[in-house]
C-alpha positions as a LaTeX table, in Angstrom:
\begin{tabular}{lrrr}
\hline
Residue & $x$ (\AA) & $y$ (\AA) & $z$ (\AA) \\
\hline
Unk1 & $-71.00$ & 41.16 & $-182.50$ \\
Unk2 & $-71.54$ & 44.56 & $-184.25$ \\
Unk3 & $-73.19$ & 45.86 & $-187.17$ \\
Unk4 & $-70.73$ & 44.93 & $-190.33$ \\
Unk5 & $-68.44$ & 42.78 & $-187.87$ \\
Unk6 & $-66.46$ & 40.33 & $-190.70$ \\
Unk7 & $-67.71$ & 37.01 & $-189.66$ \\
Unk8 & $-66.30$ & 33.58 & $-191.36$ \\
Unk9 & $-68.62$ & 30.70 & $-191.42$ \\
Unk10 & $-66.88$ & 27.65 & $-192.37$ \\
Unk11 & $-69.12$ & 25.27 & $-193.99$ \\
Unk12 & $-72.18$ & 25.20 & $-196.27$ \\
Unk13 & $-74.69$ & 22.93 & $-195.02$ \\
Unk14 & $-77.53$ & 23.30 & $-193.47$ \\
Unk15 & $-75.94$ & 24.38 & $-190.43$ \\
Unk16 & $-73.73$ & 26.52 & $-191.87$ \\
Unk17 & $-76.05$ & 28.35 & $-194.22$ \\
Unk18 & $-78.60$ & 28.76 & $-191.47$ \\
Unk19 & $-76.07$ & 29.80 & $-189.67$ \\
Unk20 & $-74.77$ & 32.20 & $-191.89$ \\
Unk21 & $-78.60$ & 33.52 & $-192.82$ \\
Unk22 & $-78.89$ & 34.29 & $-189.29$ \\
Unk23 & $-75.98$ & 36.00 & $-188.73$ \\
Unk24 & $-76.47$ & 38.32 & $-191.89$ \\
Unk25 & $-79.88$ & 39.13 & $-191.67$ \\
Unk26 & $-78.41$ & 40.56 & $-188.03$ \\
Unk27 & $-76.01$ & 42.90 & $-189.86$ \\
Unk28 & $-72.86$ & 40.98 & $-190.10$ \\
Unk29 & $-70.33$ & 40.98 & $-192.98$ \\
Unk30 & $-70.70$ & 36.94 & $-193.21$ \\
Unk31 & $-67.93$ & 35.41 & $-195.51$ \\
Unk32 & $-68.95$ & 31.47 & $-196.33$ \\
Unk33 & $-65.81$ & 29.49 & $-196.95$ \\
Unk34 & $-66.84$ & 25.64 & $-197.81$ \\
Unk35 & $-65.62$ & 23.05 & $-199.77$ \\
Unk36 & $-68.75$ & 21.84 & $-201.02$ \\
Unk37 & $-71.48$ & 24.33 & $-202.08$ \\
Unk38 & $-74.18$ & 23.22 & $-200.53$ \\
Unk39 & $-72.64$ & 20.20 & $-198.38$ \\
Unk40 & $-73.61$ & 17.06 & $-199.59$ \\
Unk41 & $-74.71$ & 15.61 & $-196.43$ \\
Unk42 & $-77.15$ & 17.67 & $-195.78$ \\
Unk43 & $-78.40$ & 17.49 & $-199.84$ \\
Unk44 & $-78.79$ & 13.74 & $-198.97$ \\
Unk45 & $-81.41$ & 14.47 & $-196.05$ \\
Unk46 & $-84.95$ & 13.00 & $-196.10$ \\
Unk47 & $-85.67$ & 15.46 & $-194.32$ \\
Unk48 & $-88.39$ & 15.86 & $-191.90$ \\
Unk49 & $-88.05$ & 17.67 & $-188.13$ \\
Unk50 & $-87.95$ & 15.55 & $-185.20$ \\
Unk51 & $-85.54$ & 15.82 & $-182.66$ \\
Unk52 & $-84.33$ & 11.87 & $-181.35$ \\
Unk53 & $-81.44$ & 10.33 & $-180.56$ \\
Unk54 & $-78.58$ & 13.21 & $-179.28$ \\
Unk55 & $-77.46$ & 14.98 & $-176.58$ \\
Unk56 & $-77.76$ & 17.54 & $-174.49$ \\
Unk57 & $-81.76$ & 16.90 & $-174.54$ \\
Unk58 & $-82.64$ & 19.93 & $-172.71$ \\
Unk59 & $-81.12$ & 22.14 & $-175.34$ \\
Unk60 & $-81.84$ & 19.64 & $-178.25$ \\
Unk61 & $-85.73$ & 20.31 & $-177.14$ \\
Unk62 & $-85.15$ & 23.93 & $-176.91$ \\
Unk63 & $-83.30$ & 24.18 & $-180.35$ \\
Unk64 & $-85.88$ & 21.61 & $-182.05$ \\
Unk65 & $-88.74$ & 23.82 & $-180.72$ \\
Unk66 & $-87.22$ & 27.43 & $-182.56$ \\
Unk67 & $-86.72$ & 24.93 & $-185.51$ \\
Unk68 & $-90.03$ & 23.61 & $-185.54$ \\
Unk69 & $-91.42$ & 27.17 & $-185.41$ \\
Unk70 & $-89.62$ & 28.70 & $-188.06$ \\
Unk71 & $-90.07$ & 25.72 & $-190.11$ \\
Unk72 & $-93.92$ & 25.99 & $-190.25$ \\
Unk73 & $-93.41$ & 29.65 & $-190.95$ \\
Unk74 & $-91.78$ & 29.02 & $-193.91$ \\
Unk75 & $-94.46$ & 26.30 & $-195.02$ \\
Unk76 & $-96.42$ & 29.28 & $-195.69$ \\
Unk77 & $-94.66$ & 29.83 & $-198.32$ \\
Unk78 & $-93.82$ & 26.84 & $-201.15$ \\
Unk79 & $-90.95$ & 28.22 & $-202.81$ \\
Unk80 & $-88.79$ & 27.51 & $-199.55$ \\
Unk81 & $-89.10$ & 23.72 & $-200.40$ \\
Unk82 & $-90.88$ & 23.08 & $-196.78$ \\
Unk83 & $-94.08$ & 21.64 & $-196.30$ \\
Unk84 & $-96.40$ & 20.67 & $-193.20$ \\
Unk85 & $-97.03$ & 16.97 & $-194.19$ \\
Unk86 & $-99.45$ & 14.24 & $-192.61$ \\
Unk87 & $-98.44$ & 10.69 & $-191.99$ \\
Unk88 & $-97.80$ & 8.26 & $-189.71$ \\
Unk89 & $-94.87$ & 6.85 & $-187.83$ \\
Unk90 & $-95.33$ & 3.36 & $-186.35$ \\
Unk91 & $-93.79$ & 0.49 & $-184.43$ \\
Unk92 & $-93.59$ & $-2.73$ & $-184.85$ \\
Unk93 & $-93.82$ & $-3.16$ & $-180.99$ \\
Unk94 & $-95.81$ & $-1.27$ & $-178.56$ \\
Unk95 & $-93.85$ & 1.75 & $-178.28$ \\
Unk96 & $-94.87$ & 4.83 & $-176.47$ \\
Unk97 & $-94.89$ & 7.85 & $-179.06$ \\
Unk98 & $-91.92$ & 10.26 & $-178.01$ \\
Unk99 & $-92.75$ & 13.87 & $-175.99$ \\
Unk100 & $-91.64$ & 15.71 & $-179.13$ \\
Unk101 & $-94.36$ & 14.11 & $-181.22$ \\
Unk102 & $-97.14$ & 14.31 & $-178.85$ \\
Unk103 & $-97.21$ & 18.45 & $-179.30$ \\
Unk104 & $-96.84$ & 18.11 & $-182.92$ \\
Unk105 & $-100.69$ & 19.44 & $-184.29$ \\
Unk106 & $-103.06$ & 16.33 & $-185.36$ \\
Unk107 & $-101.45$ & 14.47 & $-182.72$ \\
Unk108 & $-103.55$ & 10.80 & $-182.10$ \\
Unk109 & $-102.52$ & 7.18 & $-181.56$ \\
Unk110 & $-103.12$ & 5.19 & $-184.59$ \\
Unk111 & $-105.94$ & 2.63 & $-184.93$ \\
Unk112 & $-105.18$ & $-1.03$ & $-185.87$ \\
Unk113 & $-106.36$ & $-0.55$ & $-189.15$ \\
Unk114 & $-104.45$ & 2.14 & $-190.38$ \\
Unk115 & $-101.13$ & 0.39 & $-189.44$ \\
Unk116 & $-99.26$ & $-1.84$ & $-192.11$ \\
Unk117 & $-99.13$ & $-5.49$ & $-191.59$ \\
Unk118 & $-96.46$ & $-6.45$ & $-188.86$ \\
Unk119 & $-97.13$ & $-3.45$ & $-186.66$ \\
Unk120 & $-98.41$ & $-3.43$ & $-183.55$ \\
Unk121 & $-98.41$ & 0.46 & $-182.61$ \\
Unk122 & $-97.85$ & 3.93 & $-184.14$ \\
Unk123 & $-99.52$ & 7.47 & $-184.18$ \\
Unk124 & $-100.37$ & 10.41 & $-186.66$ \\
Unk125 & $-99.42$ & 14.02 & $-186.49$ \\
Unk126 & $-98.37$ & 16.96 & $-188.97$ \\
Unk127 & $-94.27$ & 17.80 & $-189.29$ \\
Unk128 & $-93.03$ & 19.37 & $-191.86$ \\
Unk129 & $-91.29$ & 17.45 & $-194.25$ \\
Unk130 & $-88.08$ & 19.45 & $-196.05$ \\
Unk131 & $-87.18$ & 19.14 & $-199.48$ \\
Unk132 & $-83.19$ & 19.35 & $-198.96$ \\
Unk133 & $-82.31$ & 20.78 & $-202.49$ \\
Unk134 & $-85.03$ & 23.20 & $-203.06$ \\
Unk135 & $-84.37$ & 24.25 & $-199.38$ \\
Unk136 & $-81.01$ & 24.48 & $-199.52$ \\
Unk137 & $-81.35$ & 27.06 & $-202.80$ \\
Unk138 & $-83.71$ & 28.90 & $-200.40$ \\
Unk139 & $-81.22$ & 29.72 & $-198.02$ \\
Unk140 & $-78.22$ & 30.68 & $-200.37$ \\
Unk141 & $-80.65$ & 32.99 & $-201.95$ \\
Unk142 & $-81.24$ & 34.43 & $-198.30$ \\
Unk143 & $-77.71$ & 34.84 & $-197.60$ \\
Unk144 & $-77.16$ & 36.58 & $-200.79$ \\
Unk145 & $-80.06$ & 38.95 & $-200.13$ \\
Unk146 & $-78.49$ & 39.96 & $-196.91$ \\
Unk147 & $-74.67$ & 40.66 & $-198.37$ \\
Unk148 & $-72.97$ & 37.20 & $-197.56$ \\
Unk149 & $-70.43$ & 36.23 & $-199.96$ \\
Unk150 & $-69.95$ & 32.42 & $-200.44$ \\
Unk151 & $-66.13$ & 31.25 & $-201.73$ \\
Unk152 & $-66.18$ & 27.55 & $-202.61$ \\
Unk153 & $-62.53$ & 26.08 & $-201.45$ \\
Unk154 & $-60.94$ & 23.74 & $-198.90$ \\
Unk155 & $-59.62$ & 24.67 & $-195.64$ \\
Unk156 & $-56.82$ & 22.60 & $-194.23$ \\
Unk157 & $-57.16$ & 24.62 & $-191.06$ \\
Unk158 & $-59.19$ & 26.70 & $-189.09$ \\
Unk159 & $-56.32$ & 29.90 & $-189.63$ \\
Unk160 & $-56.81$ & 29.85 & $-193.64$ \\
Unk161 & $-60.03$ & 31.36 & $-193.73$ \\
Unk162 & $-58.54$ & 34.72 & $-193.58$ \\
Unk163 & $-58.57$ & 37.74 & $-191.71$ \\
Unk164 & $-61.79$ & 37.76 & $-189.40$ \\
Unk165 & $-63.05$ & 39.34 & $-185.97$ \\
Unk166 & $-64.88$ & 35.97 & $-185.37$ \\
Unk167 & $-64.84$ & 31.82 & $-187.31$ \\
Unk168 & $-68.10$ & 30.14 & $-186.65$ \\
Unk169 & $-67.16$ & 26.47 & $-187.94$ \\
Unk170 & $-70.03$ & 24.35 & $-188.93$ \\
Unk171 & $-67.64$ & 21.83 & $-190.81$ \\
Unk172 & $-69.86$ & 19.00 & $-189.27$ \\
Unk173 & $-67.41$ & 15.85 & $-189.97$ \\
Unk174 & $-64.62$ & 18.06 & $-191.33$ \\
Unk175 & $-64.59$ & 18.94 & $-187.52$ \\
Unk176 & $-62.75$ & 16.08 & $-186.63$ \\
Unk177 & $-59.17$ & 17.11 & $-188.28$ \\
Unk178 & $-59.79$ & 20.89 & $-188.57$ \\
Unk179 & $-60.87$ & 21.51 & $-184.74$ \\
Unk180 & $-59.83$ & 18.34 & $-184.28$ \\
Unk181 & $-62.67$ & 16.47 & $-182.61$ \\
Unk182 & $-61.61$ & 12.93 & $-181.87$ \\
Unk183 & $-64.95$ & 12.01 & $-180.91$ \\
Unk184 & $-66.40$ & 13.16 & $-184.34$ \\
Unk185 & $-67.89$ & 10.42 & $-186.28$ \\
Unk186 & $-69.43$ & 9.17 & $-189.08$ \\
Unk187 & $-72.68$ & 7.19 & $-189.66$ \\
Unk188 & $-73.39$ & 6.72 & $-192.93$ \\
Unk189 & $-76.93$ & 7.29 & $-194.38$ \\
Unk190 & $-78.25$ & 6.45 & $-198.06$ \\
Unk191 & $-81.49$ & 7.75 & $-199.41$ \\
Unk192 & $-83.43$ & 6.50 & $-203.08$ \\
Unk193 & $-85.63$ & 9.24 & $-204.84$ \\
Unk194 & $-88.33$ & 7.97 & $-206.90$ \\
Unk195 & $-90.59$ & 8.98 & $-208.23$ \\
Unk196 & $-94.21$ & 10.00 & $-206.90$ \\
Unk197 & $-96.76$ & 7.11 & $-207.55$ \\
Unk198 & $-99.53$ & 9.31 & $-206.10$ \\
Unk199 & $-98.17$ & 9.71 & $-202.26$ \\
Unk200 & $-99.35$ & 12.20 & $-200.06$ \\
Unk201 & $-98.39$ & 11.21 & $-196.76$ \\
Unk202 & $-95.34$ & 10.11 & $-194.81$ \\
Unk203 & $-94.59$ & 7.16 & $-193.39$ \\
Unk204 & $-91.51$ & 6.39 & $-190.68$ \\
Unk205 & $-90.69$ & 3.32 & $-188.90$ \\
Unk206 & $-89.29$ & 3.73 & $-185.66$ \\
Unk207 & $-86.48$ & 1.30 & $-186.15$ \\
Unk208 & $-84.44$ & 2.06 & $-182.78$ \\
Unk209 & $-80.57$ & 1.53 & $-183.09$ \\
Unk210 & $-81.04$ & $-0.20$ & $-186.51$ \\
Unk211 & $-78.87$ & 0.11 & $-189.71$ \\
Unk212 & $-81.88$ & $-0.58$ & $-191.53$ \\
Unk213 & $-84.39$ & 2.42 & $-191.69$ \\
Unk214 & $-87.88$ & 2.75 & $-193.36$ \\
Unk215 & $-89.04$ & 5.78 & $-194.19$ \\
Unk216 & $-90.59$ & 7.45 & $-196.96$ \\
Unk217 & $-91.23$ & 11.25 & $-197.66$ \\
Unk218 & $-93.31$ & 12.52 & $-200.58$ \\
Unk219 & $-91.98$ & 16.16 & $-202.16$ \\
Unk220 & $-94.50$ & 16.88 & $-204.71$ \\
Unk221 & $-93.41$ & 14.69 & $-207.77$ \\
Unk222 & $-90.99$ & 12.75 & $-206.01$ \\
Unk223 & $-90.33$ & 10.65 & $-203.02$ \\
Unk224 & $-87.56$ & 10.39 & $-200.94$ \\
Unk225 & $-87.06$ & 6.66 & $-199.59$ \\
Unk226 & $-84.74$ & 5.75 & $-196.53$ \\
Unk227 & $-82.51$ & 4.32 & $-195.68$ \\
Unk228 & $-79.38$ & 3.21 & $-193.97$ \\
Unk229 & $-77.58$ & 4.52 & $-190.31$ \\
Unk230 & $-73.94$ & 2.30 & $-190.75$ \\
Unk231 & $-72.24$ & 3.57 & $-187.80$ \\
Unk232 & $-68.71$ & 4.29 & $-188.64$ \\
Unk233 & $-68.57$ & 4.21 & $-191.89$ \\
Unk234 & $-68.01$ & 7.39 & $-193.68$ \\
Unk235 & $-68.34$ & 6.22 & $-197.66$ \\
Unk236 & $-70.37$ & 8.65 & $-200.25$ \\
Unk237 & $-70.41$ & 5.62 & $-202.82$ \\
Unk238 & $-74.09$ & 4.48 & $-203.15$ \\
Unk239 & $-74.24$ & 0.96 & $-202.04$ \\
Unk240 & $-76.19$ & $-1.22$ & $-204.87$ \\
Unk241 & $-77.73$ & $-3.41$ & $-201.88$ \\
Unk242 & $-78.38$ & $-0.95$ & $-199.66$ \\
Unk243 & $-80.42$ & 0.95 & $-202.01$ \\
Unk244 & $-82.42$ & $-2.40$ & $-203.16$ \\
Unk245 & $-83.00$ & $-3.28$ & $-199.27$ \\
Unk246 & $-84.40$ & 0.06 & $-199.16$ \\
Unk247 & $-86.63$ & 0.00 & $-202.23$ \\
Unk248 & $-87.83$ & $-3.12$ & $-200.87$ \\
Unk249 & $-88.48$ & $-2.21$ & $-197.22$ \\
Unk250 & $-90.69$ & 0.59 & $-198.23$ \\
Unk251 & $-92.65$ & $-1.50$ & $-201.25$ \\
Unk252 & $-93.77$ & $-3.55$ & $-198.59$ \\
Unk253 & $-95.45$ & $-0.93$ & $-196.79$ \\
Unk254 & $-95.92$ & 1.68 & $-199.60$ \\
Unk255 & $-97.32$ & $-1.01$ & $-202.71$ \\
Unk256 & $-97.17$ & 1.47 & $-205.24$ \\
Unk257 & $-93.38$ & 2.17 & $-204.66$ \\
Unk258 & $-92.57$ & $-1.08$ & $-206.25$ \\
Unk259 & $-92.86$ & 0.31 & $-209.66$ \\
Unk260 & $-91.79$ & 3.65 & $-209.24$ \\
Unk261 & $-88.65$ & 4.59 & $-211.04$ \\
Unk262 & $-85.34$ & 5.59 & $-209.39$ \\
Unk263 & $-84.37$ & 9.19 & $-210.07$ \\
Unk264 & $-81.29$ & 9.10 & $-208.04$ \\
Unk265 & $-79.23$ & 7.95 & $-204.82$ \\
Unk266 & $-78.18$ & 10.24 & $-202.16$ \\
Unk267 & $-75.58$ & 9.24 & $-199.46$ \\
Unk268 & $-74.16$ & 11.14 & $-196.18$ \\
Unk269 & $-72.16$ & 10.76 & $-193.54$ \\
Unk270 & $-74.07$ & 12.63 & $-189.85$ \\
Unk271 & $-71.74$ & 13.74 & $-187.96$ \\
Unk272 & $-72.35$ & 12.54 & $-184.67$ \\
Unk273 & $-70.46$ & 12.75 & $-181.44$ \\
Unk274 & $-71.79$ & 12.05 & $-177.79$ \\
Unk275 & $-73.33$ & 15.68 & $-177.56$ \\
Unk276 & $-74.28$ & 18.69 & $-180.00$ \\
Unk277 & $-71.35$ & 21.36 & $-179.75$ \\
Unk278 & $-72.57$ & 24.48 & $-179.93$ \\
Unk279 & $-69.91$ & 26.77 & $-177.87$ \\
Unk280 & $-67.54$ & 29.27 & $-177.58$ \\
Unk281 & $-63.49$ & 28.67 & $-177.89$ \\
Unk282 & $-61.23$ & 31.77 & $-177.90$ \\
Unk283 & $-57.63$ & 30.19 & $-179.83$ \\
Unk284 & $-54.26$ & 30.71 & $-178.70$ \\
Unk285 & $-53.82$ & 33.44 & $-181.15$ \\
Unk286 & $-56.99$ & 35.40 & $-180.10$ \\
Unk287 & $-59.35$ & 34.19 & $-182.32$ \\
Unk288 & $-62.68$ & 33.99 & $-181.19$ \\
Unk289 & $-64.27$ & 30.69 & $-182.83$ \\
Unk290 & $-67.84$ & 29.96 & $-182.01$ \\
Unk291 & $-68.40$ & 25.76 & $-183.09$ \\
Unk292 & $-71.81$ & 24.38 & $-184.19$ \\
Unk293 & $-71.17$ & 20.93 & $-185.11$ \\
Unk294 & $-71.99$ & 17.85 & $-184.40$ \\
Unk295 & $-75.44$ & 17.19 & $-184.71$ \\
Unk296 & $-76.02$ & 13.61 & $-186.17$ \\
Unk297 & $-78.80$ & 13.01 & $-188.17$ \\
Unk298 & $-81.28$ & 15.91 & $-186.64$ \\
Unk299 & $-78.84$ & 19.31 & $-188.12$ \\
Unk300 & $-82.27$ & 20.16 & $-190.30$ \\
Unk301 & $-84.42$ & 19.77 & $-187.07$ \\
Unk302 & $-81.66$ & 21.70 & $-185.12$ \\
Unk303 & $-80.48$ & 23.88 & $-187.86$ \\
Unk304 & $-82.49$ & 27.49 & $-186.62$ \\
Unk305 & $-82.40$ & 26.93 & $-183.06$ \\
Unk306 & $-78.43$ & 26.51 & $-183.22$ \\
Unk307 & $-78.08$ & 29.17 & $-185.63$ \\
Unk308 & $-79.39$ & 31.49 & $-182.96$ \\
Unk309 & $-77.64$ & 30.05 & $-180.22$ \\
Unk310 & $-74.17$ & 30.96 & $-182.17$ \\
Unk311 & $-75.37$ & 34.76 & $-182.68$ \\
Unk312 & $-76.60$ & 34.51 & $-178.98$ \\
Unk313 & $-73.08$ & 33.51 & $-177.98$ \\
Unk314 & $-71.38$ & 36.30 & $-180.46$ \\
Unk315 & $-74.27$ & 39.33 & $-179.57$ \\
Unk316 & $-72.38$ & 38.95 & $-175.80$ \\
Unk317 & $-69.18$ & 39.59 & $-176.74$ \\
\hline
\end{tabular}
């Protein structure tokens, strides 16, 4: 990649914005095609970092560690919509706390009385926590700042986006008809924003393979409550149940979220496949396409780390 090279990134969520930030702030000509500006997915995210449950680990560790760093850089600063946030995740059987989490600062195991009633394990530590909207604003300001141009329109194939030396498609589900990526699918998450009874801390339930999440995620004067993993099941509808299971799950362990009052629902669908692709393709016509898709429901936590694997992969060309 050189200096004013006319790059295409197709896609504006976080993957494709970071992305896209990246690849500007390098001196690219980047040219954001997306269909939805920003993606919804990724507007529906809790969010906070932690890096569980894809593929390739070795590179999910390395691009969750870049994340994690730039992430607390930009804690520094409030506007960005990130915070470093205490809180606890917990078990409700003796679970060992994952590597990722054992490196995270205020690390400690949790003692009996801290936990909610009904678990039997869980540990502290500092993450940050990412306020998807705010955030989001953050980094199409960024891209702006460095020259990127964002067009909002649908691509019914990877060849409409134009002339271009190089597409770098972070379509995340659109993947699987514009690549096409069989193995792309959806699982469908659903969030409930209330608002903030006086929260300060997280809380996260490590629910394994479970539809049913519990989570909650305090942004200043709201709270983000979670939430659903339907495998399959791509729907944006918000599901009146769903959202009451969720409301209920956390009022049990948050008490003061039983009274709250719901600002809004926010649904997505991660796209998730066996492994994170993040990798180079060169088309039968010539075209150089670099994809970073994928990513399930960590593309916040991998979102910088990913980014800079795709300018990695174009800086050797």
């Amino acid at each position: 990649m050189t200096a004013g090279e006319r790059v295409v990134v197709v896609g504006a969520g976080v993957a494709g914005l970071t992305t896209a930030v990246v690849l500007a702030e390098a001196g690219a000509s980047v040219h954001v095609i997306a269909e939805q500006v920003p993606g919804v997915t990724s507007l529906a995210a809790g969010a906070m970092w932690g890096p569980y449950l894809v593929e390739p680990k070795d590179k999910v560790d390395q691009w969750g560690q870049r994340s994690l760093e730039i992430f607390q850089e930009l804690a520094q600063d409030p506007a960005t919509g990130v915070r470093l946030t205490s809180g606890i995740e917990a078990s409700r059987t003796a679970e060992a706390a994952p590597d990722w989490a054992t490196t995270l600062p205020g690390f400690r195991p949790c003692e009996r009385a801290e936990l909610p009633a009904g678990f039997t394990a869980g540990y502290r530590f500092t993450v940050p926590l990412i306020d998807m909207p705010t955030y989001l604003d953050h980094l199409l300001r960024r891209l702006r700042d460095a020259g990127g141009v964002v067009e909002q329109r649908r691509l019914t194939s990877l060849s409409d986006t134009g002339p271009a030396s190089v597409i770098v498609n972070c379509t995340g589900l659109g993947a699987r008809d514009l690549v096409p990526d069989p193995d792309l699918r959806p699982i469908r998450g659903q969030h409930v924003v209330v608002t903030n009874p006086g929260l300060t801390e997280f809380f996260s339930e490590d629910t394994g393979l479970s539809p049913d999440l519990l989570c909650f995620y305090p942004h200043g004067d709201t709270v983000v409550l979670g939430g659903t993993a339907i495998d399959g099941e791509g729907d944006l509808a918000p599901d009146d149940k769903a959202a009451a299971g969720i409301l209920a799950r956390c009022a049990e362990v948050g008490p003061r979220l039983a009274h709250a009052r719901v600002l809004q629902h926010r649904v997505g669908a991660r796209p998730t496949r066996a492994t994170v692709r993040v990798e180079e393709e060169t088309r039968e016509d010539g075209t150089v396409v670099v994809h970073n898709y994928g990513h399930g429901g960590v593309g916040v936590t991998l979102s910088w780390g990913c980014a800079e694997e795709a300018r990695a992969l174009l800086s050797a060309k």
